[in-house]
N, C-alpha and C positions, 0 to 999 in steps of 0.2 A: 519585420524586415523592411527597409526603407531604400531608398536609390536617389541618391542625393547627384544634381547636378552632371541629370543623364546626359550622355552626349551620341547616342545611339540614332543614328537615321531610321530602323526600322527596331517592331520590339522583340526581341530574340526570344525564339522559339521555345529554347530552350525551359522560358520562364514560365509558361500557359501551360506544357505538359505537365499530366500526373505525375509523381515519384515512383516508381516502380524500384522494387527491390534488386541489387545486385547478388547475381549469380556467382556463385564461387568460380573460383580462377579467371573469373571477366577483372580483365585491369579497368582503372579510373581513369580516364583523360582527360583533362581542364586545359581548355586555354590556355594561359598566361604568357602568349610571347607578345611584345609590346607594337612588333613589325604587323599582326592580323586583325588588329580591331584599330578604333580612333579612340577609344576608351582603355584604361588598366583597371579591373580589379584589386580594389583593397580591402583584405578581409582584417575587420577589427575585431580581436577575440573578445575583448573587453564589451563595446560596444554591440555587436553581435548584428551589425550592417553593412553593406557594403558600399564602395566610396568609391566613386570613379572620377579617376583623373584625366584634365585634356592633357593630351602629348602634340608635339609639334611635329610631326609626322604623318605623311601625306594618306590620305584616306583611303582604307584596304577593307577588301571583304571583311563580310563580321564574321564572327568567332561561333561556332557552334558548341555549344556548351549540353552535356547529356545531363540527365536528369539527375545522376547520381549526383550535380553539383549542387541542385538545389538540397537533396536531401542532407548535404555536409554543412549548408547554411543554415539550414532547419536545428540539425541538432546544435551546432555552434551556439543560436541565436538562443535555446532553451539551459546550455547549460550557463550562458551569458546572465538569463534572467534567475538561470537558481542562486548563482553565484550570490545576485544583487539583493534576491529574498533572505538568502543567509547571512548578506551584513545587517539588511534593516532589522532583522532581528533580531539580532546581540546589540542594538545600540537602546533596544528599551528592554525593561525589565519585566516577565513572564508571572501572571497571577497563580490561582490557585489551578482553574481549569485551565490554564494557556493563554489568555487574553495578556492584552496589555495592558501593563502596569500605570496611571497615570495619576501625577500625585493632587489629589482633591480638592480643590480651590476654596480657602477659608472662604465661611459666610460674615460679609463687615458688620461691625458693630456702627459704627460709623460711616458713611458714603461719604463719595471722595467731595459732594454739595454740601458737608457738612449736615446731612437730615439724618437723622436718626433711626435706623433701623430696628425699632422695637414696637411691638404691639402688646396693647393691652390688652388683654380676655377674662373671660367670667369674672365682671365687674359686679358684685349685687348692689353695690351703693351708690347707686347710679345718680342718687335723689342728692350726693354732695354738689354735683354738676349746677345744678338750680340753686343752691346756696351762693354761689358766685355766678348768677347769670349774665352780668358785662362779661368776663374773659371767658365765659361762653360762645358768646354770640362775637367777640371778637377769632377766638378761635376756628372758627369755622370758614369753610372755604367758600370764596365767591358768591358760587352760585348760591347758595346756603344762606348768606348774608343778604343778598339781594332778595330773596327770597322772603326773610322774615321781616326784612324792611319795607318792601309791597306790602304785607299781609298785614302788620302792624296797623299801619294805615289804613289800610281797605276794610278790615275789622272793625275798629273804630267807627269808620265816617258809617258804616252799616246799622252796627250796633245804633249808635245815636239820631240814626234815618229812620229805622222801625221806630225807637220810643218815639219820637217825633212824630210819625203817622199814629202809633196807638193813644196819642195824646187828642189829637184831633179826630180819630174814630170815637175814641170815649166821651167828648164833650159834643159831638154831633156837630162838626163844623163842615163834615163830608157831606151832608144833608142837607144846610142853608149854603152852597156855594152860590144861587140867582136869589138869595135873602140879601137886600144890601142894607137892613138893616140891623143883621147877626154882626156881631163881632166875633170873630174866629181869636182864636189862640196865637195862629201864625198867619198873618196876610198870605194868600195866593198860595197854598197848600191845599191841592186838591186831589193830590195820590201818593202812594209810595216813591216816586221818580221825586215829585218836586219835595218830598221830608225829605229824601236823601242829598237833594240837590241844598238843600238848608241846612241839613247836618255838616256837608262839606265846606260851607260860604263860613259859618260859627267858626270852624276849629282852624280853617286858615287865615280868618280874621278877612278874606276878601269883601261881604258886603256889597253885595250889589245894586242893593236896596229895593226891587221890586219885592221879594220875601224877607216881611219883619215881623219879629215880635210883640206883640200890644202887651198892654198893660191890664187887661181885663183876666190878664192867665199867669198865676204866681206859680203855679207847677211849672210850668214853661220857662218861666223865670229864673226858678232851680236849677231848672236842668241845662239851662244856657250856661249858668255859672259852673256849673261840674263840669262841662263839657271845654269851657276855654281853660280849664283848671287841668285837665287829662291829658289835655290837646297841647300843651306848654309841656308836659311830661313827658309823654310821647315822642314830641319834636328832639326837644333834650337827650332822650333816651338814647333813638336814632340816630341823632344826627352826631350824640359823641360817640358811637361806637362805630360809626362809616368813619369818622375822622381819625379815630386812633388806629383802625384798621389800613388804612390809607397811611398814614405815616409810621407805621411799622418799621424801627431799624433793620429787622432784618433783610430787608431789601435792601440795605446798605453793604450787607456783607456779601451782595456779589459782585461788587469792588473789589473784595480782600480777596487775592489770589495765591495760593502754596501752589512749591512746585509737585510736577506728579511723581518724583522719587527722593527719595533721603540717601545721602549716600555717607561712606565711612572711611576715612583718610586720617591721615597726620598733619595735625596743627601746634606746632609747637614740642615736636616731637613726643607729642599723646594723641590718641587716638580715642577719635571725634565725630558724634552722631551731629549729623547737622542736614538744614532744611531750611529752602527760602522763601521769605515771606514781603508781599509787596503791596501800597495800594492803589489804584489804577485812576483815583479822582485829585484834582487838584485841593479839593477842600481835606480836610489833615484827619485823623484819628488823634484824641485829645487823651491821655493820657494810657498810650497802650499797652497792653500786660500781657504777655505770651506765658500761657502751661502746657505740660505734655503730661501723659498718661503713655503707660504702658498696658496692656488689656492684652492679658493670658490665665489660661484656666490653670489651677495649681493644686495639691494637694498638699494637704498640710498630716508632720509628724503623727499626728492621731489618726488619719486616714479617714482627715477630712476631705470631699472634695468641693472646689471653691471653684466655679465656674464665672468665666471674665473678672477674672481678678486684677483691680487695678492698684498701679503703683505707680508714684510720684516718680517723673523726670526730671531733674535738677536742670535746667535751662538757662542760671547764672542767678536763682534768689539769693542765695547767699550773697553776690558781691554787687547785687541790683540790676544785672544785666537782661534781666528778665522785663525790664521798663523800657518800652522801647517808641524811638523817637521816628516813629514811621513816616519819613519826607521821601524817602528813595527805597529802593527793594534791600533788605535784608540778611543775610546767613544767621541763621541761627543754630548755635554749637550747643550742643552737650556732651561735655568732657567727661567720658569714659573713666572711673577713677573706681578706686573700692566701696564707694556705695551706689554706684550704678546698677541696674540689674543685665547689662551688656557686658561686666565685670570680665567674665572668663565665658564667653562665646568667639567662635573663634571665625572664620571664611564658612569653612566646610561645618562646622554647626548653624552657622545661620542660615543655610540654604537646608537645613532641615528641622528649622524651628517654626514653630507657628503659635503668631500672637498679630498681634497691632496695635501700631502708634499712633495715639489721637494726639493731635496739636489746639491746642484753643488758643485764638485771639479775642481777648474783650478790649473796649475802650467805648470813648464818648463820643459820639457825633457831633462834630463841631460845628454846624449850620441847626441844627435843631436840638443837640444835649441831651437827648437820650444814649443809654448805655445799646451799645449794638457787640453781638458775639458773632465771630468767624469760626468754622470748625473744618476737620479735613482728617485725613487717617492716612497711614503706611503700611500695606502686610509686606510681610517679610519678603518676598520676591519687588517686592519696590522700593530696600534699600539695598541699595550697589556699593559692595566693597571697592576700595580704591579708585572712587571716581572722587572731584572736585568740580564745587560749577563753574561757569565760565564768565569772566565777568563781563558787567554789560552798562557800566560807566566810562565816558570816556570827558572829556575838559573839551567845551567849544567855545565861542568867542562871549564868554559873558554871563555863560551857564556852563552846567553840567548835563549831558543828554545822560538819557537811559533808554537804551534801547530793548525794549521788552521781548525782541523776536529771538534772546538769548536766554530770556528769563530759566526754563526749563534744560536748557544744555544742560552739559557736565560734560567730561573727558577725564582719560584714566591716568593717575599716577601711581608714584613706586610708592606701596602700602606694605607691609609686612602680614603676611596672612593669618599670623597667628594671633590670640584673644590678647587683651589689654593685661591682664594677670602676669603671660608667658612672657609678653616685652616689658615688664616691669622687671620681672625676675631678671632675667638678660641683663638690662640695664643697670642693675643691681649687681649683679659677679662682674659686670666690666669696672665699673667705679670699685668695687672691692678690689679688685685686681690687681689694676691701678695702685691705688692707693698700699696695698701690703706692697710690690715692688716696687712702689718711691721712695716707701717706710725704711725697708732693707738694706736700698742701694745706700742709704743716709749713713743704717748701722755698720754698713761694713766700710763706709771712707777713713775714719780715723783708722781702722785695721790696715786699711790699705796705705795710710800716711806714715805710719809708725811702720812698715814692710819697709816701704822706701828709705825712711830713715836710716836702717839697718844695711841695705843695700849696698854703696860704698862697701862695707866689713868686709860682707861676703865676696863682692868683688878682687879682692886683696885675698886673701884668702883660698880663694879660689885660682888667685895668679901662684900664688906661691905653691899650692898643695897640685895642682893641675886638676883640680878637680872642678866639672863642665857648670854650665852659669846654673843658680838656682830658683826656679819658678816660682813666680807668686799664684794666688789665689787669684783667681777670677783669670789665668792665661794671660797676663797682662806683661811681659817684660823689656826690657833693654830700652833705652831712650824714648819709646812711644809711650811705656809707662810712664816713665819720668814728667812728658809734656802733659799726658792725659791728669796725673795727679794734679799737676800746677792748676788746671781749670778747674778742676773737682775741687781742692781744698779752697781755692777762693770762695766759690760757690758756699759750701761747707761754710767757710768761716763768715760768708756774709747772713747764711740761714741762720748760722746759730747765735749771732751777735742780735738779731733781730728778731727771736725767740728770748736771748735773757732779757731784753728791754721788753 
């Protein structure tokens, strides 16, 4: 209970005391004359509060209100809230033990980033992974990459830092370092720090020149040679798998933007799944090809079941409209026909169907000519019956603008609710219809010409016998007949002269 827009100089007593039960034959007295307070009471059944109004009415003692009044607020205000409990609950539907009904939100096959929702488990053949070790290590994420590209290198210059010190352990060049008549293997190698430090100078070709190679040590010699031969591989290895990694098209595809719902309307008086697709960079997609899939589990005759079961959505390959010249945002339609699988779905089945539309955009990268893919999906709760989008081209002084802050609109029009099947049929008895009653009116003109003919006789006839005028077929007589034939048989004789020819 609430008091909206008190107007009360002090707070009535009445409200603080307890409710105390009325005693039989004790009457109720309330307030309500408008002349004892500065406020009226308005009790809203519905609401189950009360509402107090200013009056223009000069200020009078307050209104003593007994207790019995709050206790009439009380229950008002409870049967107020049952009333409300007992709608929200017929507007959803009751489980098994009483809970609410709420309907299960498909898991996507596709996200709306176009990434793929699938994992792979209990792999045993893990050892294929190493037979293509580039799209390996391109595969792999960032930090992963960074990771094996340090270690590559750091391995390496290691590796080649120990043989280095164990070349000069083994020849005893650690032993004559104040011999300045020893020749060492490697000038100024005198621990493991400075081999490593000459493992590093070799394989990046730096050369600093205080630590050299002599010629007194053909092992050394060797292993110089292997080492700028590894180190050239290495480099290669690396540095083309950061560079492909790094120019990845599909960082191209979050340019390519779908909108967040498909919607289903009339285009050409058929009914039409369609979906817009735009690209957000001035540089072009070079030859672009739009598919859709349809992805729903199904069971087949034998009682097989086929789980994400995909099927081809005709998107215009048959007439090439499926090639698309992506300079401005797009609709793209799929026209609802007998081999669509939308065929006979209707308003009210598609709000209890469950499947999902993937859309693919492929094409070329026109500043670098790799092939780049866009992907996106639709569940059923994201295509809207009889919406259209909105457009978002308009003509300015020398271009065309697009305004992209319309891209995802839509707004509703007049759709007929029923599946593509049901409005073909329809459309099908009206042109039959048609057609038999233009057929007939044809067969029965000469009947009607050859009546008039006769017409005169009976007239005469009729004068002389007294007997009353005599009706033609189709209710058609006296002078209106007459005029109506005259445009009929023109008619008539113009259809049929242009029929013998």
């Amino acid at each position: 209970m609430a008091l909206e827009n008190s107007v009360f100089t002090s707070r009535p007593e009445s409200l603080a005391v307890p409710v105390e039960e009325k005693r039989e034959g004790e009457e109720v007295e309330v307030a309500t004359e408008a002349t004892t307070s500065a406020g009226v009471f308005n009790l809203s059944e519905e609401l189950g509060h009360v509402v107090t109004t200013e009056t223009a009415l000069p200020p009078a003692p307050e209104a003593k209100v007994k207790r019995s009044f709050q206790s009439k607020l009380a229950e008002r205000e409870a049967t107020a809230n049952q009333h409300r409990k007992k709608i929200q609950g017929t507007e959803k539907e009751r489980g098994r033990f009483g809970w609410g009904w709420k309907r299960r939100k498909r898991q996507r096959y596709v996200e709306k980033n176009g990434r793929c929702n699938v994992q792979h488990g209990n792999m045993r053949e893990t050892y294929r992974y190493l037979t293509d070790i580039f799209t390996t290590l391109v595969d792999l994420n960032w930090r992963c990459s960074l990771f094996v590209f340090v270690m590559a290198y750091a391995v390496t210059w290691l590796f080649f830092g120990a043989i280095w010190y164990l070349i000069a352990y083994c020849r005893g060049d650690l032993e004559h370092l104040e011999d300045n008549t020893w020749t060492p293997c490697v000038n100024n190698v005198n621990g493991f720090i400075s081999a490593f430090l000459f493992s590093i100078e070799t394989e990046t070709t730096i050369g600093y020149g205080h630590r050299v190679i002599t010629d007194q040590c053909p092992v050394g010699t060797m292993l110089l040679l292997l080492q700028a031969i590894l180190g050239s591989m290495v480099n290669a290895f690396m540095v083309g798998c950061m560079f492909v990694k790094i120019s990845q098209p599909n960082k191209r595809a979050e340019t390519l933007v779908f909108s967040k719902h498909a919607v289903i309307s009339l285009r050409d008086d058929k009914l039409c799944l369609m979906f817009r697709v735009g690209d957000l960079r001035s540089s072009h997609i070079v030859g672009a090809n739009m598919r859709a899939k349809l992805i729903k589990s199904k069971q087949t005759q034998e009682g097989e079941f086929i789980p994400l079961d995909q099927t081809d959505i005709s998107v215009g390959f048959e007439t090439g409209d499926d090639r698309l010249f992506l300079v401005s945002p797009l609709v793209i339609s799929h026209e609802i026909d007998t081999h669509s699988p939308f065929w006979d779905m209707s308003q009210a089945q598609l709000e209890k169907e469950d499947f999902e539309i993937v859309v693919i955009l492929e094409g070329m990268v026109e500043a670098t000519g790799m092939t780049c893919q866009a992907r996106s999906s639709y569940l059923a709760e994201e295509v809207l019956w009889g919406h259209r989008f909105s457009p978002m081209m308009s003509l300015a002084e020398g271009f065309f603008d697009v305004d992209y802050g319309a891209f995802h609109h839509t707004f509703e029009v007049d759709t007929p609710s029923c599946s593509a099947q049901e409005l073909s049929l329809a459309t099908a008895r009206l042109e039959a219809h048609l057609y038999w009653s233009i057929s007939s009116r044809l067969d029965e003109e000469p009947t009607l010409a050859n009546q008039a003919a006769k017409q005169p006789d009976s007239g005469s006839v009729n004068g002389k016998g007294g007997v009353g005028p005599t009706f033609i077929v189709g209710e058609i007589t006296g002078i209106q007949e007459q005029s109506g034939l005259g445009e009929l048989n023109g008619s008539v004789a113009t259809d049929q002269s242009e029929s013998e020819a």
